[in-house]
C-alpha positions in Angstrom: 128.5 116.8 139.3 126.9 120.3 139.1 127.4 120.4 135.6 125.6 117.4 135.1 122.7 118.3 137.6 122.3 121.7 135.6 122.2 119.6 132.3 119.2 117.2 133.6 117.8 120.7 134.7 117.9 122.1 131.4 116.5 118.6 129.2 113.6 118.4 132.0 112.5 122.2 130.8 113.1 121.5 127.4 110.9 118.5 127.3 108.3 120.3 129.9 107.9 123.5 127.2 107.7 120.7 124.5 105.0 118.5 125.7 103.0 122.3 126.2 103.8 123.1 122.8 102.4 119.7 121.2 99.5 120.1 124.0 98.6 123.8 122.2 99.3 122.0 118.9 96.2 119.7 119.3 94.1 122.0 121.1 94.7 124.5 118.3 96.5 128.3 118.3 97.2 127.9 122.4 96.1 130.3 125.1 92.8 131.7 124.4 93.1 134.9 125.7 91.3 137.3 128.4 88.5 137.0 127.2 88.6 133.0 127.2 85.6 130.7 128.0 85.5 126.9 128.1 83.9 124.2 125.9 83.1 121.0 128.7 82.2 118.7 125.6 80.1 114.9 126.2 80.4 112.7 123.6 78.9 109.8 122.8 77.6 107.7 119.5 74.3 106.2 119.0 72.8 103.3 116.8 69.2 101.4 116.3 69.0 103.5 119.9 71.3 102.0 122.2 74.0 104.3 123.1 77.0 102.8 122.2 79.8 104.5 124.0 78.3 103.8 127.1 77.3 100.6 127.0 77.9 97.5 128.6 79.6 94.4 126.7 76.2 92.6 126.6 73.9 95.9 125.3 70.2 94.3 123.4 72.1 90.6 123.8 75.4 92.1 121.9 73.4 92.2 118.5 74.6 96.0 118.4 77.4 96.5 119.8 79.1 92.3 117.9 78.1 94.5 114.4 80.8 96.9 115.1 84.9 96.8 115.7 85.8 98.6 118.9 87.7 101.5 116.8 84.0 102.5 115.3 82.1 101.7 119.4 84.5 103.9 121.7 84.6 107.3 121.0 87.7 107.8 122.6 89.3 106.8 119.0 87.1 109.5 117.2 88.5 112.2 115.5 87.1 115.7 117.4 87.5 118.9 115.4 86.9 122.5 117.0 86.5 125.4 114.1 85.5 129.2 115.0 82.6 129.3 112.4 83.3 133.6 112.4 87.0 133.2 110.7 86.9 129.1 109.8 89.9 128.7 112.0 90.4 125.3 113.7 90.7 126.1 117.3 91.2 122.8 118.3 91.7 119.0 116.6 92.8 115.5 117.7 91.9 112.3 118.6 89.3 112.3 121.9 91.7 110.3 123.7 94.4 112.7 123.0 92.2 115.8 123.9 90.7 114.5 127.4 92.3 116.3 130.7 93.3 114.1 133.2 89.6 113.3 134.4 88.8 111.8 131.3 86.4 114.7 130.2 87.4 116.9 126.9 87.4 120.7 128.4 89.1 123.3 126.2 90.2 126.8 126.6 88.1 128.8 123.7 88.0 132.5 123.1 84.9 134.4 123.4 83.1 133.6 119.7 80.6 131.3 117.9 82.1 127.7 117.0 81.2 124.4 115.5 82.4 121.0 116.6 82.3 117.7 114.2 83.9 114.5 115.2 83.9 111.1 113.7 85.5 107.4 114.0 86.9 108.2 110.3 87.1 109.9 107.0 84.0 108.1 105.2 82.5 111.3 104.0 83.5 110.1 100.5 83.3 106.2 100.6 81.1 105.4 98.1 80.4 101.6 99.8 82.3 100.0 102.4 81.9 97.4 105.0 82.5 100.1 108.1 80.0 101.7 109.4 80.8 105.9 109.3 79.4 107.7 113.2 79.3 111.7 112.6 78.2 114.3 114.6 78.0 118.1 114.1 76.8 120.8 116.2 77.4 124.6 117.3 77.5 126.6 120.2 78.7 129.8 121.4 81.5 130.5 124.0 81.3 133.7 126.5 84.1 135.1 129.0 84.4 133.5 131.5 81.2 130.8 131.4 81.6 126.7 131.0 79.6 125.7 127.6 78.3 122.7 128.5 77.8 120.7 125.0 76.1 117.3 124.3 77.5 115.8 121.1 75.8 112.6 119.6 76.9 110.9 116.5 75.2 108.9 114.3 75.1 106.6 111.5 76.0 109.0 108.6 75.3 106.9 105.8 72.7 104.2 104.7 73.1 100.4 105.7 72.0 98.0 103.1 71.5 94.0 104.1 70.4 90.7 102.3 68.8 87.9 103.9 66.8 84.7 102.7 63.7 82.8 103.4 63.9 79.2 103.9 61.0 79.1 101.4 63.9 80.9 98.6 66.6 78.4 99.7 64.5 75.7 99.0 63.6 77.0 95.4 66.4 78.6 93.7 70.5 77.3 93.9 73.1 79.3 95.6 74.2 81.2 92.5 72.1 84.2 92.9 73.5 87.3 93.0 71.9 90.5 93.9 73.0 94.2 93.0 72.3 97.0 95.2 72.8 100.5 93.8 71.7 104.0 95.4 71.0 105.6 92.7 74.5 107.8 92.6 76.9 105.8 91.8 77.5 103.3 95.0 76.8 99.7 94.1 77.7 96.3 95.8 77.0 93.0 94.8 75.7 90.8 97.5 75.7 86.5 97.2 75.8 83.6 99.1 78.8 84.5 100.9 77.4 88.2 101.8 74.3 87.4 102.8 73.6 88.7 106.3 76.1 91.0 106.2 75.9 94.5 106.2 77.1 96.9 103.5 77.2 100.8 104.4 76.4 103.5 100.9 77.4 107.2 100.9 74.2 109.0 100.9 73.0 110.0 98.1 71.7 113.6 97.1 67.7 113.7 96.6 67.2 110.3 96.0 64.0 108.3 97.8 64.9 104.4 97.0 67.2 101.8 96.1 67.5 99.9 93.2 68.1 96.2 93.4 68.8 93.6 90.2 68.4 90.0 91.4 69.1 87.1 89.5 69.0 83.6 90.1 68.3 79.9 89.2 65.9 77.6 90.1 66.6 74.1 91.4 65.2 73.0 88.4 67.9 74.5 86.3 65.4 78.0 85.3 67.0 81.5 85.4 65.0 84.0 86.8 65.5 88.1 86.8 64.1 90.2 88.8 64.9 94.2 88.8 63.1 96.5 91.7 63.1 99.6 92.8 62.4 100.3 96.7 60.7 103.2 97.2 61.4 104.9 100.7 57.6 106.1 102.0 56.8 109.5 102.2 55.5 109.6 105.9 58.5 107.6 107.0 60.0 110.7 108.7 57.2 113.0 109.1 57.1 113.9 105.2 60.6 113.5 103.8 61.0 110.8 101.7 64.6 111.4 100.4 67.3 108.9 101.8 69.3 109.4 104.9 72.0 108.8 107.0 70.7 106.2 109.7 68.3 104.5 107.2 68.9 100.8 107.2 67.2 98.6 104.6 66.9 94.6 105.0 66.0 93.5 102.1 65.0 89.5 102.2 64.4 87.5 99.2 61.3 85.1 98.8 60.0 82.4 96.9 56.8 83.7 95.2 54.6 81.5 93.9 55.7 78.1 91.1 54.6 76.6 88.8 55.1 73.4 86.5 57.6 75.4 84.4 58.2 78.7 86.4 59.1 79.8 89.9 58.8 83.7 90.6 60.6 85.9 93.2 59.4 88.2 95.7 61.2 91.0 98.2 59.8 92.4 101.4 62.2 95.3 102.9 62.2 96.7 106.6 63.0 99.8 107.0 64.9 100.7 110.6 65.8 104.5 111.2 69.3 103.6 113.4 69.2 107.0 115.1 65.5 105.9 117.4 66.0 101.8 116.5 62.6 102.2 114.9 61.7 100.0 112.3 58.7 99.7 109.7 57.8 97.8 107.0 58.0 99.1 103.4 54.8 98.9 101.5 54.0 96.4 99.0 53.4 99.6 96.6 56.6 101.0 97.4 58.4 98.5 95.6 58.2 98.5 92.1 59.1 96.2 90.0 60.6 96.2 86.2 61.4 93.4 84.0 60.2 89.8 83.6 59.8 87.7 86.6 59.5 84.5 85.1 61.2 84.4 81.8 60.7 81.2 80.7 56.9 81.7 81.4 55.3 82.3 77.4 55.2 81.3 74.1 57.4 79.7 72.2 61.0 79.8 71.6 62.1 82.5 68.6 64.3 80.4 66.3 66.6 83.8 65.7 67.0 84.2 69.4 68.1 80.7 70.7 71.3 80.0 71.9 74.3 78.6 69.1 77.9 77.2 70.1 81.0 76.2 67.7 83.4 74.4 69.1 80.9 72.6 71.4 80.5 69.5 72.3 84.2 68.4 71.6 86.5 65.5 72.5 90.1 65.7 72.7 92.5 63.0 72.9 96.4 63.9 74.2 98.8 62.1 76.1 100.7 62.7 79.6 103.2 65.5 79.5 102.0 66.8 76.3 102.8 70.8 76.0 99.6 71.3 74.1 96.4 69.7 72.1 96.3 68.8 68.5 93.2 70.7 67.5 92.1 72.4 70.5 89.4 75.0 69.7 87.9 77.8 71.8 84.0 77.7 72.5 82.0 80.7 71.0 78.6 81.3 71.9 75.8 83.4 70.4 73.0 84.4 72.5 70.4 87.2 71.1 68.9 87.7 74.5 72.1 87.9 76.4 73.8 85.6 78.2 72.4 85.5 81.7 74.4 82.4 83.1 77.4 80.3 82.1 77.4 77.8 84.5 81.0 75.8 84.0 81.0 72.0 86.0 84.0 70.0 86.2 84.5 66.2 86.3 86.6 63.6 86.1 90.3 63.3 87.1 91.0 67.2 87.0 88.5 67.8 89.3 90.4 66.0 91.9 93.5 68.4 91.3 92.0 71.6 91.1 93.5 72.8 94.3 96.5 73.8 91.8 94.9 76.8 90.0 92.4 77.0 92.9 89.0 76.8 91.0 85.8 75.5 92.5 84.3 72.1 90.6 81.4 74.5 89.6 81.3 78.3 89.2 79.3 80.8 87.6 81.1 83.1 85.1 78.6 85.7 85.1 78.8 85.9 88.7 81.8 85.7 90.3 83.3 87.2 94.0 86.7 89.1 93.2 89.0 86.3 94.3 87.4 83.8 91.7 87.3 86.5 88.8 90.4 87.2 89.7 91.8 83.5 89.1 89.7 83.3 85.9 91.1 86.1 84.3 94.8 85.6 85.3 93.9 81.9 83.5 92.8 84.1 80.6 89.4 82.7 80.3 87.8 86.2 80.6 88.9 89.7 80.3 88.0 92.4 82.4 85.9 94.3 80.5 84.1 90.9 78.9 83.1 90.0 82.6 81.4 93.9 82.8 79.3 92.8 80.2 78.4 89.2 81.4 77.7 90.2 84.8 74.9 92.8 83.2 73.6 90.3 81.3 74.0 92.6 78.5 76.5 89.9 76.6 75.4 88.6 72.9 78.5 86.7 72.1 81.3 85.3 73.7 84.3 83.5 72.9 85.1 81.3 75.7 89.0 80.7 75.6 89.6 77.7 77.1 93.1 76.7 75.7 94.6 78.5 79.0 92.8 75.8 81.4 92.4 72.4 79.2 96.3 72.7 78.5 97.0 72.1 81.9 95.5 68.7 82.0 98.2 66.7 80.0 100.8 67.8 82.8 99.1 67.0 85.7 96.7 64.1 84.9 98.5 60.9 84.0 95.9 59.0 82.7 92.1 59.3 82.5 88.6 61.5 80.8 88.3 64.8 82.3 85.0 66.5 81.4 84.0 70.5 80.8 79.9 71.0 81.0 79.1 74.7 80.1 75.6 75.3 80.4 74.4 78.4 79.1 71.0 80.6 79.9 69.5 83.6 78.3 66.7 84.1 80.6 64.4 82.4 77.9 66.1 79.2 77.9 69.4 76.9 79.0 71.4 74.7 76.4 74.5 72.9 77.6 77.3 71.3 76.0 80.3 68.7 77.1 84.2 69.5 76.3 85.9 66.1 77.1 89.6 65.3 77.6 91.2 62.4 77.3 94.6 62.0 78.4 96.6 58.7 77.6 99.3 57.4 79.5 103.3 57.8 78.5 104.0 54.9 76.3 105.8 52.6 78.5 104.2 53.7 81.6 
C-alpha cells in the first residue's frame, strides 16, 4: 500500500511541474527575474462605437453585435501576443482565455524593459476579402521593478467593410441580374448580386489608396443592359486631412434608379461613409464619385452594321427520339459580338424545364454572371470553360462558341415525349438579339 501511495505521490508532482511548465510555455521564457514587473492588461474590441466585449445581448437593438459570430465579439477567444520590442523576443502568447489568472484578468510577470502587445480574433492580416470581420489592436508600454503597468488595449476593425443595398426605385427598374464588382484598388475584388446584397464584405487595406472602384451592370425590365463603372473617392477632410483608406472605414454603397426614358433608364450610387472605430457616419459627396463609361448605352445613334451581333447555328430545331444517345446534326451556337458580349441570358421551356432538378440549373441564368455554385455546374456540363467565363464576366468577350451538345444530349434520356425550347438572348450594351434552339423528342415506337 505504501508503494502505491508513494506512486500517486510522485504522478501528482509530475503533473503539478507539468501544468507549470505549459503555464511558462504560454506566458513565454518563465520567471521574470529580480527585477520583474507586471503587465495588468484590459482588453476589449470596439465597432461603429459600441464596445463589444462588454456588451449586453441586445447592444443598439443587436444590429452590432447579430453582424458578428461570437468567436470575432468575445475577446476571450483572441489571440494576445507579448514581444520585448528591445531583443523581439515574445515574452508571452496564447489565447486570452488561456492567459487570464483565476480572477478572470490577464496579469503577467514581465522583466524590467520596453514591450509591445498585439492581439486579435484571427490571422486576417493577409486576407485579401472575406466575409469575417478582422479586430486588431496594438500598443506599447514600459515595465519597471516592481510597479503594476496598467494597460488599456482596444481593438478595432482592421480592414475596410464594403456593403450593397438597393432602392425600391432600382428594384422597380432593372431585373435581378445585376451584378456589381467591388475592387480596392490592390488586388481585393468581390462580386456582389442579388443574393449578396445586404451583406457585408471585409477588404485588406490597401497601401495609399483614397477610393474604391465599383463596375455595375445590369438590365432593365424592359430587356436594356446598362453599365456603369465608378470610382468612390474617400473625402479629404473625412479624418482631419487624410484621405487614404483605412481600417474601420465602412462603405454602403446603394444603387438607384436615375432618371428613364422612352428607350433608356440610367443608374445612380449614393455611398455613406461610417468610420466603425467612433460609429460616425457621413455622406460621400456627389463630386466624390466619378464616373467612367456610358450610362445608358442604348441611348445614340444608330446601330453600326460591323458592330451588331451575328449567330450560326441559331435559331435551330432538332428532332430525336426517347433514349436516343445523341442528335443527328446537333451544332454548337457561335456568336460574334464587336462590342463584347455584356449578357447571355439562357431561358428554358418546355418539358426539360420541369426536370432540371437533375443537373441542378435554374429555368433562367445569366452566363456572364454567375455565383460559384452555378459556374460551377456550367462548366462541369462543359458549356463554358474557366478562362472563357474570365472574359464574359469582363465584358471584354468578342466571340463565343456556346457548346451546347453537353446539355441538349441529355434530353432524349430523360424526356419521353415533347418540344423542349433553349432562348439565348444576347446584349452588347448597344443592343439585344435572341434566338430559339428547339428540341423535339418523339416517343419510342411502340410506346
Amino acid at each position: 500500500m505504501k508503494k502505491y501511495k508513494s506512486l500517486i505521490w510522485l504522478l501528482g508532482l509530475i503533473v503539478g511541474l507539468s501544468s507549470c511548465e505549459m503555464r511558462d510555455e504560454l506566458l513565454g521564457k518563465g520567471g521574470a527575474g529580480e527585477n520583474a514587473g507586471t503587465l495588468e492588461l484590459d482588453l476589449a474590441s470596439i465597432y461603429n462605437g459600441v464596445t463589444l466585449s462588454r456588451a449586453n445581448e441586445t447592444v443598439d437593438g443587436g444590429t452590432t453585435t447579430g453582424s458578428f459570430n461570437e468567436e470575432d465579439v468575445n475577446v476571450d477567444n483572441y489571440t494576445l501576443i507579448v514581444t520585448n520590442t528591445e531583443t523581439q523576443e515574445e515574452a508571452a502568447r496564447g489565447k486570452v482565455s488561456e492567459l487570464k489568472n483565476e480572477n478572470g484578468k490577464v496579469v503577467l510577470p514581465l522583466g524590467e524593459g520596453s514591450y509591445a502587445v498585439t492581439a486579435y480574433n484571427y490571422e486576417g492580416e493577409n486576407v485579401t476579402v472575406s466575409e469575417r470581420p478582422y479586430f486588431k489592436g496594438e500598443q506599447t508600454f514600459s515595465v519597471k521593478k516592481g510597479i503594476a503597468t496598467n494597460v488599456d488595449l482596444t481593438c478595432k476593425l482592421a480592414c475596410i467593410e464594403v456593403s450593397i443595398g438597393l432602392t425600391s426605385s432600382f428594384e422597380e427598374a432593372f431585373k435581378d441580374d445585376y451584378s456589381v464588382v467591388v475592387d480596392n484598388g490592390d488586388g481585393a475584388s468581390q462580386v456582389f448580386d442579388k443574393n449578396s446584397i445586404g451583406k457585408k464584405y471585409y477588404y485588406q487595406t490597401p497601401d495609399h489608396q483614397s477610393c474604391l472602384n465599383a463596375s455595375i451592370k445590369a438590365t432593365s425590365v424592359e430587356g436594356n443592359f446598362v453599365e456603369l463603372k465608378a470610382t468612390i473617392q474617400k473625402p479629404a477632410d473625412a479624418e482631419g486631412g487624410e484621405s487614404d483608406l483605412e481600417g474601420g472605414d465602412s462603405f454602403e454603397i446603394k444603387l438607384t434608379e436615375e432618371g428613364s426614358t422612352e428607350s433608356s433608364v440610367s443608374i445612380g450610387i449614393t455611398v455613406d461613409l461610417t468610420f466603425t472605430e467612433v460609429g460616425e457616419t457621413i455622406e460621400i459627396p456627389v463630386g466624390n464619385i466619378i464616373y467612367d463609361g456610358p450610362e445608358n448605352p442604348g441611348e445614340g445613334g444608330g446601330e453600326d452594321p460591323e458592330a451588331s451581333i451575328t449567330f450560326e447555328g441559331l435559331p435551330a430545331t432538332y428532332t430525336c427520339t426517347n433514349g436516343d444517345s445523341d442528335i443527328a446534326g446537333l451544332q454548337d451556337v457561335h456568336i460574334l459580338a464587336p462590342n463584347g458580349i455584356k449578357n447571355l441570358n439562357v431561358t428554358i421551356s418546355g418539358e426539360i424545364a420541369a426536370l432540371l432538378g437533375t443537373v441542378s440549373l435554374p429555368e433562367t441564368f445569366d452566363i456572364c454572371n454567375m455565383d460559384d455554385d452555378l459556374k460551377g455546374k456550367i462548366v462541369g456540363l462543359g458549356l463554358v470553360t474557366e478562362e472563357e467565363y474570365i472574359q464574359l464576366h469582363a465584358g471584354t468577350c468578342t466571340d463565343f462558341t456556346f457548346k451546347l451538345r453537353g446539355l441538349l444530349v441529355l434530353i432524349p434520356q430523360v424526356v419521353t415525349s415533347g418540344t423542349s425550347t433553349f432562348n439565348l438572348a444576347v446584349s452588347d450594351g448597344v443592343s439585344t438579339k435572341d434566338g430559339d434552339i428547339t428540341v423535339i423528342v418523339n416517343p419510342k415506337e411502340g410506346e
